[in-house]
N, C-alpha and C positions, 0 to 999 in steps of 0.2 A: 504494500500500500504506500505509494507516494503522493504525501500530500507538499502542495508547491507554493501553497500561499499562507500569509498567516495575516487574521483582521484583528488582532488585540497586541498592541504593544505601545510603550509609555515612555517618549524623550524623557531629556534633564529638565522639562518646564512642567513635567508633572510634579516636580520637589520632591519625588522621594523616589527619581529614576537615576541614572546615574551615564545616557548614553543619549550620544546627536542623532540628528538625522546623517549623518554622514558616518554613523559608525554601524546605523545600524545597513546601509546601501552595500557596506563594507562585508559588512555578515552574510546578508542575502547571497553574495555573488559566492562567497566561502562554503554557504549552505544548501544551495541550488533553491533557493526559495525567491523565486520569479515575481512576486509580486507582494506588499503589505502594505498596510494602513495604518497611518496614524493616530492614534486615537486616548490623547492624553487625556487627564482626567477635566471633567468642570468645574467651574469655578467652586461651588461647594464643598469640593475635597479639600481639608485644609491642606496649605501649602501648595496648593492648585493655580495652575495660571491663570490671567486674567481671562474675560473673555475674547478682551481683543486676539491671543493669540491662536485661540480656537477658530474666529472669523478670517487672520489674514495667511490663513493658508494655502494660500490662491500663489502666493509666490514662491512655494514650490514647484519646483518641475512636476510635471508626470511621469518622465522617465528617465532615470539616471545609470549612464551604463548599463540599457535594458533592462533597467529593473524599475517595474512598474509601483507607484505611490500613491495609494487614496487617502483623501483628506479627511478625515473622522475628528470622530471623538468617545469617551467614554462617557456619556452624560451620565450623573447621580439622580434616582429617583428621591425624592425630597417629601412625599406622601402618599398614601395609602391609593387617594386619587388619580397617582400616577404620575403626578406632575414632575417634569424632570427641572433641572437646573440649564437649561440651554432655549434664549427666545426661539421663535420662529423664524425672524428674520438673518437669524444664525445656522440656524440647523438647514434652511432652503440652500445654502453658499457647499454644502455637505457633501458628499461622498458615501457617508458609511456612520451611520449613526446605532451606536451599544447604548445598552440600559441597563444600570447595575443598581441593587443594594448595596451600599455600606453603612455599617453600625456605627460612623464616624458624619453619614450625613443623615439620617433617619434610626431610630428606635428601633429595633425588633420587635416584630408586634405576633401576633397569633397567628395559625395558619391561615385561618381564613384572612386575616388582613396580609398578611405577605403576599398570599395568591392571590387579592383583589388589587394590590399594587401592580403584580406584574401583569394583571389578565386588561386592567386600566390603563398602562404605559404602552401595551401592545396595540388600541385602538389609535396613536398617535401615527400617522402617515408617513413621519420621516424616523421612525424609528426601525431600524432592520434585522438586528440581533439581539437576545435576553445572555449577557454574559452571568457567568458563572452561577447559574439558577441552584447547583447545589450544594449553595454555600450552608452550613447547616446551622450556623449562625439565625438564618430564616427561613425556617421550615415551611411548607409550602403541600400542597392536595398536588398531587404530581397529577395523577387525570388530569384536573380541572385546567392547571395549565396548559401540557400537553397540548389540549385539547384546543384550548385557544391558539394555540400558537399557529397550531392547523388552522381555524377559522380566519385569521388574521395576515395570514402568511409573514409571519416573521421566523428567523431563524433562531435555533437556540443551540446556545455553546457549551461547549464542554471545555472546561478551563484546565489546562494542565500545571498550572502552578498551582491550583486547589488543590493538588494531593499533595504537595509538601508544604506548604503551608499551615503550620501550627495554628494559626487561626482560625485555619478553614477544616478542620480535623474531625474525618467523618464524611468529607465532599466524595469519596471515592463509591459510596454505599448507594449514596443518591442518587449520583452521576448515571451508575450503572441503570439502577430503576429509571430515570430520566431516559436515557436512549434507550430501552426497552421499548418505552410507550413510545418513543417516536420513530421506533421503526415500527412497530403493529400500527400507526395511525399514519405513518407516512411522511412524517413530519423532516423538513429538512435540517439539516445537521451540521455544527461546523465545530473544527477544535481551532481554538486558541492559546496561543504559550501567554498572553499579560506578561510579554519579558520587560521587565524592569530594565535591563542589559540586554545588550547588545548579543552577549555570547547565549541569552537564553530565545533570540528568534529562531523561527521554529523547531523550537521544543514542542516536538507532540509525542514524548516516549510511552507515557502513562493514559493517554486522552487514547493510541492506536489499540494499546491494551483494551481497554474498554469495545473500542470496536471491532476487537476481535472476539474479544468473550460474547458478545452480544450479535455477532455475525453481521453487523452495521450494512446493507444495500450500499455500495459506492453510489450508486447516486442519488442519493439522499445527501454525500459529506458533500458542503462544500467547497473544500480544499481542494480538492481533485481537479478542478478544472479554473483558469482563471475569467475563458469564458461563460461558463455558472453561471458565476457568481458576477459577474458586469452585466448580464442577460438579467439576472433576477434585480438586479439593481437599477438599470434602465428600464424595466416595466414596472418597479415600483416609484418613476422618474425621476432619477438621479440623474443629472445633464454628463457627470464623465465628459466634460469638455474640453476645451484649449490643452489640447494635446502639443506638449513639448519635453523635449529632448535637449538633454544635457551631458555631455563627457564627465566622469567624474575629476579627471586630472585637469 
């Protein structure tokens, strides 16, 4: 299983990353991972960049030494309602827009309120992926979400720094039950390393595991193809525009 893309990782303006955009362009060509996206955290995360740096990501290339770059973010949900931390008229400028819980911008709340956070944030149109859904931090009706996500057509990730992560202790249990339901429902799939560094882009060692043990449909991941996932992101209209090319040297 070769997967070639990776949609979750966090520059040095997420504040608690430690690697450029020019380090991580560096990795891809070292890793054969053809294509990632940027996707630092939102302003809510403390030590979080401002908004503006979320917005003026226009002045990256798209392609640096053939290696392709979408403009994201990790936006923070901030209520049960769903509401994330990133306007409209930011998230339209977008590429690839995650939606996470963290216990640093939102309470834990009960299962029913976690799954009506994420089942609310998925009705939002420029949202495209539920990162690390099994954090176990907020426990969550895996149906119910699942199930939405099918209805919604968003993707849901499987995070590979959840299973080492001491925080997150317990996401491997989930995880598994999470890509259960969404291979029997259909549901499309994607792993992400959240590398902090540069040397942890695409890390998917533990996230392949799971789809192994669960017998994962390739095409369901969206890793697998870099046309996928631009297809699924242009009919959910993502512009993918001003295509330009840059030498790294």
């Amino acid at each position: 299983m070769k997967l070639i893309l990776d949609t979750h990782i966090h520059t040095i303006s997420s504040g608690h990353a430690y690697s450029s955009v020019h380090d991580y362009v560096k990795a891809a060509i070292q890793r054969g991972i053809e294509l990632f996206a940027i996707t630092d955290h939102g302003p809510a995360m403390p030590g979080g960049p401002h908004i503006f740096h979320i917005g003026n990501q226009r002045v990256i290339p798209r392609e640096i030494d053939g290696i392709e770059i979408l403009r994201g973010v990790e936006a923070n949900i901030i209520n049960y309602d769903g509401k994330i931390d990133i306007e409209e008229r930011y998230l339209k400028r977008l590429d690839l827009v995650l939606a996470s819980l963290h216990d640093v911008c939102i309470k834990p709340g009960s299962v029913e309120e976690n799954t009506m956070a994420f089942i609310n944030v998925m009705k939002n149109k420029y949202v495209d992926i539920i990162a690390h859904p099994g954090n176990p931090k907020f426990p969550i009706d895996i149906d119910k979400f699942v199930k939405a996500a099918k209805e919604n057509d968003v993707i849901i990730e499987i995070n590979n720094s959840s299973f080492t992560n001491p925080g997150r202790k317990g996401s491997r249990e989930n995880c598994i039950e999470i890509a259960k339901k969404a291979k029997e429902l259909g549901v499309k799939i994607i792993a992400g390393s959240d590398a902090h560094i540069s040397f942890d882009l695409g890390k998917f060692d533990k996230v392949i595991e799971v789809f192994k043990l669960v017998q994962m449909p390739e095409e369901l991941i969206m890793n697998i193809s870099k046309e996928k996932l631009k297809r699924y992101l242009k009919n959910k209209g993502k512009a993918l525009s001003e295509k330009t090319s840059v030498p790294f040297k």
